[in-house]
C-alpha positions as CSV (number, residue, x, y, z in Angstrom):
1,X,-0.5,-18.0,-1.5
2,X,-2.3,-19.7,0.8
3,X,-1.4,-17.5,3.6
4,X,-3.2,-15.0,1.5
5,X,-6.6,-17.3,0.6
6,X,-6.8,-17.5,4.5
7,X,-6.6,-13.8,5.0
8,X,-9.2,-13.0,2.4
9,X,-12.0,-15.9,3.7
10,X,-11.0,-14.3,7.2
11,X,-11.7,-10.4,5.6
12,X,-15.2,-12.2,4.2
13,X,-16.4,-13.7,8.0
14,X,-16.0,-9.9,9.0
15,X,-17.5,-8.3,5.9
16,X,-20.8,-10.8,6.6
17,X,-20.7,-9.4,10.4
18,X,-20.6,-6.0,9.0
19,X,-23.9,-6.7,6.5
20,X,-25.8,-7.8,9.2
21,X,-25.4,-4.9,11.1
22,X,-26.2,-2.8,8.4
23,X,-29.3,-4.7,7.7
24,X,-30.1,-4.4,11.5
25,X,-29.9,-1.0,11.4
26,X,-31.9,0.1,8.7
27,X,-34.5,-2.3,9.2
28,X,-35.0,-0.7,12.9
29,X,-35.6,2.7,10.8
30,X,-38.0,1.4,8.3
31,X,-40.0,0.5,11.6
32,X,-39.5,3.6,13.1
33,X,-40.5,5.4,9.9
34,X,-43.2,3.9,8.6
35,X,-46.0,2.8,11.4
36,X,-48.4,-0.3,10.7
37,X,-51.5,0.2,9.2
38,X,-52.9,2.7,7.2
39,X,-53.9,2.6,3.3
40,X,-51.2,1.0,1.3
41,X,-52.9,1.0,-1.3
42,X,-52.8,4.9,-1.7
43,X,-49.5,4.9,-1.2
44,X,-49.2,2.7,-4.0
45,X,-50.6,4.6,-6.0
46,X,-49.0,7.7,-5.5
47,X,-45.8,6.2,-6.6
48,X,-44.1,7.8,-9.3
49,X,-40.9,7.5,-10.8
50,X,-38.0,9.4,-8.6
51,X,-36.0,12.3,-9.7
52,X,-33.7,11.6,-6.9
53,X,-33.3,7.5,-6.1
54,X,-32.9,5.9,-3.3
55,X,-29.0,6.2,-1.9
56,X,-26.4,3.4,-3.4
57,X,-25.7,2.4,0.1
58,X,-29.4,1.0,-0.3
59,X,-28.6,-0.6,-3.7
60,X,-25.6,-2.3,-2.0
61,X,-27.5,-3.6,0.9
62,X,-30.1,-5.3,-1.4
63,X,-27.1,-6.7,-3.4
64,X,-25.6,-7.9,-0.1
65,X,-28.8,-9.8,0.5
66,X,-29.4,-11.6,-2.8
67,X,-31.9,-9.0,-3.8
68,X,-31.2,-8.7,-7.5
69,X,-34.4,-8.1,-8.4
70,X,-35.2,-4.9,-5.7
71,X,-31.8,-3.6,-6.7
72,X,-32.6,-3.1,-10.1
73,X,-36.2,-1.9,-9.4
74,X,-34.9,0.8,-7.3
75,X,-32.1,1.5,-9.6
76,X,-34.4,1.7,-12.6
77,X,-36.5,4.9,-11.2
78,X,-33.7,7.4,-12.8
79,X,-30.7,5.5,-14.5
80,X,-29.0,9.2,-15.3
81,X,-28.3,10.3,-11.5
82,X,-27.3,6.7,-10.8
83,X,-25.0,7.0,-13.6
84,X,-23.5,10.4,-11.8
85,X,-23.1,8.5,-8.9
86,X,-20.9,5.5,-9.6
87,X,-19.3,8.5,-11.5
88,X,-18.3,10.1,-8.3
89,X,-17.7,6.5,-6.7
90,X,-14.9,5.8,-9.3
91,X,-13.3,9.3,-7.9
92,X,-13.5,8.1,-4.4
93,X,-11.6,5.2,-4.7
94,X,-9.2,6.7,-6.8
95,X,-8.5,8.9,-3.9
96,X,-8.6,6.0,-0.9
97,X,-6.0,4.5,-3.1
98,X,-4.0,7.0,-3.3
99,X,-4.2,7.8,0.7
100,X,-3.8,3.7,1.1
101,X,0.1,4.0,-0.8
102,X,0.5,7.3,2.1
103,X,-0.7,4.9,4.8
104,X,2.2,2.0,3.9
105,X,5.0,4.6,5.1
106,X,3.6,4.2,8.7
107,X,1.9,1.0,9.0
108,X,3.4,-2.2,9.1
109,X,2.9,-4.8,6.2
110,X,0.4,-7.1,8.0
111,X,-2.0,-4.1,9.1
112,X,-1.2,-2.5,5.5
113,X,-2.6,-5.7,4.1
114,X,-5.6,-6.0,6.1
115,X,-6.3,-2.2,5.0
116,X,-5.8,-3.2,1.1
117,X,-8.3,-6.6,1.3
118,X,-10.9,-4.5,3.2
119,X,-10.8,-1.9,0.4
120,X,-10.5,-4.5,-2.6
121,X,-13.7,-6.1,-1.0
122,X,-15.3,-2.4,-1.2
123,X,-14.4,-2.1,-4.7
124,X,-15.9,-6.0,-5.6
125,X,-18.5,-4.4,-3.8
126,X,-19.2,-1.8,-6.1
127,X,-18.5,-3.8,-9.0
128,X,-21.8,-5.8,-8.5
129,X,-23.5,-2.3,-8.7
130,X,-21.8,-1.3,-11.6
131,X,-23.0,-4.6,-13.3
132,X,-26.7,-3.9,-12.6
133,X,-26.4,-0.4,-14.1
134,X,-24.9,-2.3,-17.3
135,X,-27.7,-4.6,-17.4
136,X,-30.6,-2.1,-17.5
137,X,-28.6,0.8,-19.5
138,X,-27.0,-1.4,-21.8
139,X,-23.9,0.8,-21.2
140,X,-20.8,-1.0,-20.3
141,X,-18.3,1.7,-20.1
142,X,-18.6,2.1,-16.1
143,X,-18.4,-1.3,-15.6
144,X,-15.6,-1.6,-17.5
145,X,-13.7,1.6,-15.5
146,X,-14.2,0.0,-12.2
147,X,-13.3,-3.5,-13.7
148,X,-10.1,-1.9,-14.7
149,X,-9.8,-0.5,-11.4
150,X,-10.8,-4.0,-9.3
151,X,-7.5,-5.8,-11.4
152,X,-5.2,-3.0,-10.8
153,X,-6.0,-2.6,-7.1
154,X,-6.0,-6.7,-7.0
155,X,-2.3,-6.5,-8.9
156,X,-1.4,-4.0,-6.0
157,X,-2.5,-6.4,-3.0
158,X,-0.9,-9.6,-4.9
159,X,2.4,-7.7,-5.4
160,X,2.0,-6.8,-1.3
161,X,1.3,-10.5,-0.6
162,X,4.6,-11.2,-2.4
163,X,6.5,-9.1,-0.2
164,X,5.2,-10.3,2.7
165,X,6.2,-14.1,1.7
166,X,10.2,-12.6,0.6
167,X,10.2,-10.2,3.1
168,X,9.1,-12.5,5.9
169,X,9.9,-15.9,5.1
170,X,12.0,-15.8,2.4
171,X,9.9,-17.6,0.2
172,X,11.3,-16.8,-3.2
173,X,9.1,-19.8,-4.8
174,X,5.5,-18.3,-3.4
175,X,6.5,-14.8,-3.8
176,X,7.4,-15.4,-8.1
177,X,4.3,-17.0,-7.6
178,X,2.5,-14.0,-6.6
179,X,4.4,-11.2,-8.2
180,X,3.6,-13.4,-11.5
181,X,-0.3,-12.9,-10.4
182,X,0.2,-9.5,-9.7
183,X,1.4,-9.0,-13.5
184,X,-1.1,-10.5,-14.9
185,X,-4.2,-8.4,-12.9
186,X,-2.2,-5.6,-13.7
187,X,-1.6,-5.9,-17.5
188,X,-5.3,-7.1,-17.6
189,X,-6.2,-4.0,-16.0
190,X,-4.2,-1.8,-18.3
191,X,-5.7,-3.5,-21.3
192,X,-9.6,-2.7,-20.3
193,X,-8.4,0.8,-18.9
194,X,-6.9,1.6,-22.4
195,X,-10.0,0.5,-24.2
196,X,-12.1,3.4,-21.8
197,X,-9.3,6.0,-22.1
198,X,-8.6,5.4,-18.2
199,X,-5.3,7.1,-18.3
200,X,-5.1,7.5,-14.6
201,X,-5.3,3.8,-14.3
202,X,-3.3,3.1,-17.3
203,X,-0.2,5.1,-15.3
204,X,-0.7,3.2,-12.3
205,X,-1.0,0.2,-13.4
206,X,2.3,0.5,-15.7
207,X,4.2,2.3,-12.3
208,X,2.9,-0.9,-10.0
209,X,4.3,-3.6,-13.0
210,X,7.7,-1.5,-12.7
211,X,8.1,-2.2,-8.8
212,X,6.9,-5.4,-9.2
213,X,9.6,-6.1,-11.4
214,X,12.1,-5.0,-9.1
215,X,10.8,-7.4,-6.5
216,X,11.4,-9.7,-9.0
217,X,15.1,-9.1,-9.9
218,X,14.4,-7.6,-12.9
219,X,16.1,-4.6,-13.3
220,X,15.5,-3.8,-17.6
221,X,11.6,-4.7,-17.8
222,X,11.1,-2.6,-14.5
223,X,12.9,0.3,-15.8
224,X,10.9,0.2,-18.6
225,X,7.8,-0.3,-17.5
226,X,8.6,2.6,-15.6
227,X,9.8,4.5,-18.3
228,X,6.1,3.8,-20.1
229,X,4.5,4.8,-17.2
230,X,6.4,8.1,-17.2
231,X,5.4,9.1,-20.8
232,X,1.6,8.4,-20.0
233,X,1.7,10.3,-16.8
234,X,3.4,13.4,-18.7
235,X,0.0,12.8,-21.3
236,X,-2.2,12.8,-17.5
237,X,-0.2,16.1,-16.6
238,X,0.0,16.8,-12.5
239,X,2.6,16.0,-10.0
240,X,1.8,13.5,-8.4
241,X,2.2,9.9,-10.6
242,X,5.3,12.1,-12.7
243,X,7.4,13.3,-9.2
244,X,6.6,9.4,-7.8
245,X,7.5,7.6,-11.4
246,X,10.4,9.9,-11.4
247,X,11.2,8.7,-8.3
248,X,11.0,5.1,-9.0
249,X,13.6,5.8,-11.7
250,X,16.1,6.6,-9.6
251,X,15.9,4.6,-7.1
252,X,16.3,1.8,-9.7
253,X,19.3,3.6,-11.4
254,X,21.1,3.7,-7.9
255,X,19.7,0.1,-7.1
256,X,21.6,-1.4,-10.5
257,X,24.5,0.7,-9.9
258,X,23.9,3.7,-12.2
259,X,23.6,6.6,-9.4
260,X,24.7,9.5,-11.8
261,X,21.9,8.7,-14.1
262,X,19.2,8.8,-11.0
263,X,19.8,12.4,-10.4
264,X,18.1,13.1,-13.6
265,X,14.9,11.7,-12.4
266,X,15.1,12.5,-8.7
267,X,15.4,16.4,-8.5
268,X,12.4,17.5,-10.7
269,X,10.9,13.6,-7.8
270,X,12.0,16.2,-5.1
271,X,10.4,19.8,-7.0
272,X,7.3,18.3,-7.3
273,X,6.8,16.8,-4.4
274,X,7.4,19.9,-2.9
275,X,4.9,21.4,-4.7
276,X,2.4,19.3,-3.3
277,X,3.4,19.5,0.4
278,X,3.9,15.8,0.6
279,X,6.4,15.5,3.4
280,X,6.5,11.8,3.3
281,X,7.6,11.9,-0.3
282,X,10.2,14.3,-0.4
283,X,12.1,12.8,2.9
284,X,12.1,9.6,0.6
285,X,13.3,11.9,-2.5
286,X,15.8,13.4,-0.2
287,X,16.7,9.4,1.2
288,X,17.5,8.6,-2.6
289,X,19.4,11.6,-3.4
290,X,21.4,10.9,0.0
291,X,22.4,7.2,-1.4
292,X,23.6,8.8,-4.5
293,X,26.0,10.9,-2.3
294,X,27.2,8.3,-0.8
295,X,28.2,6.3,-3.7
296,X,29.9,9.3,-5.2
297,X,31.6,9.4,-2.4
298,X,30.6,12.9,-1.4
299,X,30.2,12.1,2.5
300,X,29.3,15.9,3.8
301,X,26.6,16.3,1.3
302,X,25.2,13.0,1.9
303,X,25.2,14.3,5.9
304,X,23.3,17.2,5.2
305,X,20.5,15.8,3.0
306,X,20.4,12.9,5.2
307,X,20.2,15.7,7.7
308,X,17.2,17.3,6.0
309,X,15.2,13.9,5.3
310,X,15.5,12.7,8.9
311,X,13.6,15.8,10.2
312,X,11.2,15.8,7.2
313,X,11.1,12.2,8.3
314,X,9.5,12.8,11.6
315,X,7.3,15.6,10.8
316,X,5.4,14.0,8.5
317,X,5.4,10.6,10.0
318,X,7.5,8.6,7.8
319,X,8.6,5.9,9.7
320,X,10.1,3.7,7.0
321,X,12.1,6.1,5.8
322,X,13.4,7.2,10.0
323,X,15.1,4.1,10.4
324,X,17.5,4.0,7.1
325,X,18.0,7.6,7.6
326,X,19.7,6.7,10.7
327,X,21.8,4.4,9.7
328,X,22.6,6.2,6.7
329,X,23.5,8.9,8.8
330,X,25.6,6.6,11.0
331,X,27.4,6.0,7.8
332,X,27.9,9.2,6.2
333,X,29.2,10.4,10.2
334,X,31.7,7.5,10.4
335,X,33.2,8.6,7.1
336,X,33.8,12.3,8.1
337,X,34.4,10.9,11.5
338,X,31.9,12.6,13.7
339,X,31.4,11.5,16.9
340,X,28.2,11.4,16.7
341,X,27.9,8.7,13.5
342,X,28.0,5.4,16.3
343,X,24.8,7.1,18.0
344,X,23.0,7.5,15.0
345,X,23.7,3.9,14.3
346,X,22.6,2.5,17.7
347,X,19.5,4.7,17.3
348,X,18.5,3.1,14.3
349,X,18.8,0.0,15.9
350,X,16.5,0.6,18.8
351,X,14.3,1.9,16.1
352,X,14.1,-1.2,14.0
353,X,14.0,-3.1,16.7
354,X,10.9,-1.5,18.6
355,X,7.7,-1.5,18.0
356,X,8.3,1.3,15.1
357,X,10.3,-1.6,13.3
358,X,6.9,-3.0,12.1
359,X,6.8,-0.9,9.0
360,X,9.9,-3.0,7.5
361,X,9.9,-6.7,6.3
362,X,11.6,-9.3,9.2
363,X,14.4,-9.9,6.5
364,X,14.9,-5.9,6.2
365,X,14.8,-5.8,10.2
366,X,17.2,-8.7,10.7
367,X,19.5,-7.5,8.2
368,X,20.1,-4.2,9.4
369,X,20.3,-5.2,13.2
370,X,23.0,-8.1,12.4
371,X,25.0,-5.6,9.6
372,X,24.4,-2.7,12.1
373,X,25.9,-4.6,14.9
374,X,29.3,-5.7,13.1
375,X,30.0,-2.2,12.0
376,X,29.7,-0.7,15.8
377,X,31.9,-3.6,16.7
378,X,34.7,-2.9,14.1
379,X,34.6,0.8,15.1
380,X,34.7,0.3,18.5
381,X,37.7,-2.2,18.2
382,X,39.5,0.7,15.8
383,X,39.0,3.0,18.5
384,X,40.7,0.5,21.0
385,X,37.5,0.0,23.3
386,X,37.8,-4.1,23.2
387,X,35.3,-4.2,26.2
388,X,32.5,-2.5,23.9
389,X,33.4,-4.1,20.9
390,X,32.9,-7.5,22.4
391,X,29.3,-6.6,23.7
392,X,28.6,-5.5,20.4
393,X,29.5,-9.2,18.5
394,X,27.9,-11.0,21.3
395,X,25.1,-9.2,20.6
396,X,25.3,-10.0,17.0
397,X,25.8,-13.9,17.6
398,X,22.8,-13.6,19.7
399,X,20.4,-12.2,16.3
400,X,21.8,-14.9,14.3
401,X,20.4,-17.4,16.5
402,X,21.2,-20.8,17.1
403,X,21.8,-21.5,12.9
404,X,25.0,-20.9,11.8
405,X,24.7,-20.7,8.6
406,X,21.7,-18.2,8.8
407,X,23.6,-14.6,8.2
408,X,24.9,-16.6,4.5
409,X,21.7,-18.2,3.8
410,X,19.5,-14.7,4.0
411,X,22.0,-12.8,1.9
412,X,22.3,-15.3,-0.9
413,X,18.7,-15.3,-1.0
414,X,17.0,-13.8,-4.3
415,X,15.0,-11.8,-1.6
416,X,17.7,-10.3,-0.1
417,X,18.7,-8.8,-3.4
418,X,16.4,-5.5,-3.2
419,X,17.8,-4.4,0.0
420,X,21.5,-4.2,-1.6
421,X,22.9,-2.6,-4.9
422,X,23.5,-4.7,-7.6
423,X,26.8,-4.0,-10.1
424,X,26.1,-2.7,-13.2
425,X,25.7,-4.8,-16.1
């Protein structure tokens, strides 16, 4: 948590910077603009109200500097096309949000959580205008639809911090701590949304307290959570929040042991996806579907989706998804013994070990090198190659580090247990 206070006073230092510039700028074009002298008080006098007011960005930047009183002035010339405009503003941040969850599949968590605090502080932003137009309409539906949105996009960044503290420090204590803040924006942010028949938000919201959940090791209030999402996004109609709820379900039904039930929810995941030409999405569909193969023991169609997904994978950009696909591969290939399964293994290594490796959590990363560095060992030895099988456990000794009791220590931790199935109950 406090990682996350520092971050946020950090993104405010840089907003300030950014207001002064702003400032800077436009009062060089009020000088340019307007020459001294001349009769102000005609141009007084030919003031009349405006049928087309000044821009918000203007609004903002007398709200940045503590100019309440111009704000409203300005605003107050034609409350109706103000109105139409934080309208349209509530549409564009439904849209960077959307393009922000796209952006997570190729930027690592640290850059990803910059991105999210610079955007939340955009929103807060626009909140402060939304609360002027309140005060002179005497309307607070707007305000309440971007307040909705403000907690559910805060719920989203707290439920990212949480990650960040498992998934790098394995800090179960600060990330409960987190997730539990998360759940609260979010259900506050489901309430107002409800009350202004935001059902858009409402379906979010629900879909981010599901993987929250999850994080959280719990497997029956995620799944239904998600199952609640799913019957309001049906109401919302679309693709996108039913083929990525759907989705959600059966990841979590393979997850908690249950992979025949997933399939239910992850082809019509996969149809609609396609529908939309999300290639991101369906190689994580096609990931999912791959895992289910794999636990029914049907190797050679677990190779060919895997197949499918990996080249999916790297024409859309999907990074996160690359990596397990080749180990998942390697896996598959080892159980129809291809020759090729140990280099699609190693691959996967190098991949999240380099730079590309960013995407993924330092507990994911270490995981999969240490795991994926045993199993080319074993098969080397079965193969009789002793010399390469040796290289391969010293190299394994070598992630561990100098603690011994690391490799148990990670994989008893509560945050280890989303990156491994879980028996059925």
């Amino acid at each position: 948590m406090k990682r996350l206070i520092m971050m946020m006073k950090e993104t405010a230092n840089r907003a300030h910077y950014r207001r002064t510039r702003i400032f800077a700028v436009l009062f060089l074009s009020w000088c340019v603009g307007y020459a001294p002298g001349g009769n102000s008080g005609l141009l007084e006098a030919q003031v009349t109200p405006s049928s087309d007011p000044v821009p918000l960005m203007i609004l903002l930047t007398k709200l940045d500097q503590d100019d309440v009183a111009g704000a409203e002035r300005l605003m107050a010339e034609n409350l109706e096309v103000v109105k139409q405009r934080l309208e349209g503003v509530l549409g564009e941040l439904d849209n960077k949000f959307d393009q922000l969850g796209r952006y997570g599949a190729t930027a690592g968590h640290e850059v990803h959580t910059e991105v999210l605090e610079n955007f939340l502080e955009e929103v807060s932003r626009y909140a402060k205008l939304f609360d002027v137009y309140r005060r002179l309409s005497g309307d607070d539906v707007l305000y309440k639809r971007i307040e909705a949105r403000r907690l559910r996009f805060e719920g989203a960044l707290y439920t990212h911090a949480g990650e960040d503290a498992c998934g790098d420090h394995l800090d179960w204590e600060e990330a409960q701590e987190l997730y539990n803040l998360a759940l609260q924006r979010l259900q506050a942010g489901f309430v107002l949304a409800e009350e202004v028949d935001e059902l858009r938000v409402m379906v979010s919201a629900k879909n981010n307290m599901g993987s929250t959940y999850i994080r959280m090791v719990q497997p029956d209030r995620g799944l239904a959570a998600y199952q609640e999402a799913l019957r309001l996004a049906n109401q919302l109609g679309g693709d996108m929040y039913p083929g990525m709820i759907r989705m959600n379900l059966g990841n979590t039904h393979v997850w908690v042991g249950e992979p025949d039930l997933s399939m239910a929810y992850l082809e019509p995941a996969l149809a609609a996806f396609k529908r939309m030409g999300r290639g991101t999405w369906q190689a994580n569909a096609l990931l999912t579907i791959g895992n289910v193969q794999l636990r029914q023991a049907k190797f050679a169609s677990a190779w060919e989706t895997f197949g499918v997904a990996l080249e999916l994978a790297k024409q859309s950009g999907e990074d996160r998804v690359r990596g397990r696909l080749l180990m998942n591969m390697g896996m598959a290939g080892l159980q129809l013994k291809k020759p090729e399964a140990m280099a699609f293994i190693q691959e996967g290594l190098e991949w999240y070990a380099g730079p590309n490796g960013k995407v993924y959590p330092d507990i994911e990363r270490e995981v999969m090198q240490q795991d994926g560095l045993r199993l080319l060992s074993r098969v080397a030895r079965e193969t009789g190659d002793e010399a390469l099988a040796e290289k391969y456990m010293k190299e394994f000794f070598e992630s561990v580090g100098p603690d011994p009791d690391r490799y148990g220590v990670v994989r008893a931790s509560p945050c280890f247990a989303i990156y491994k199935a879980m028996p059925k109950k």
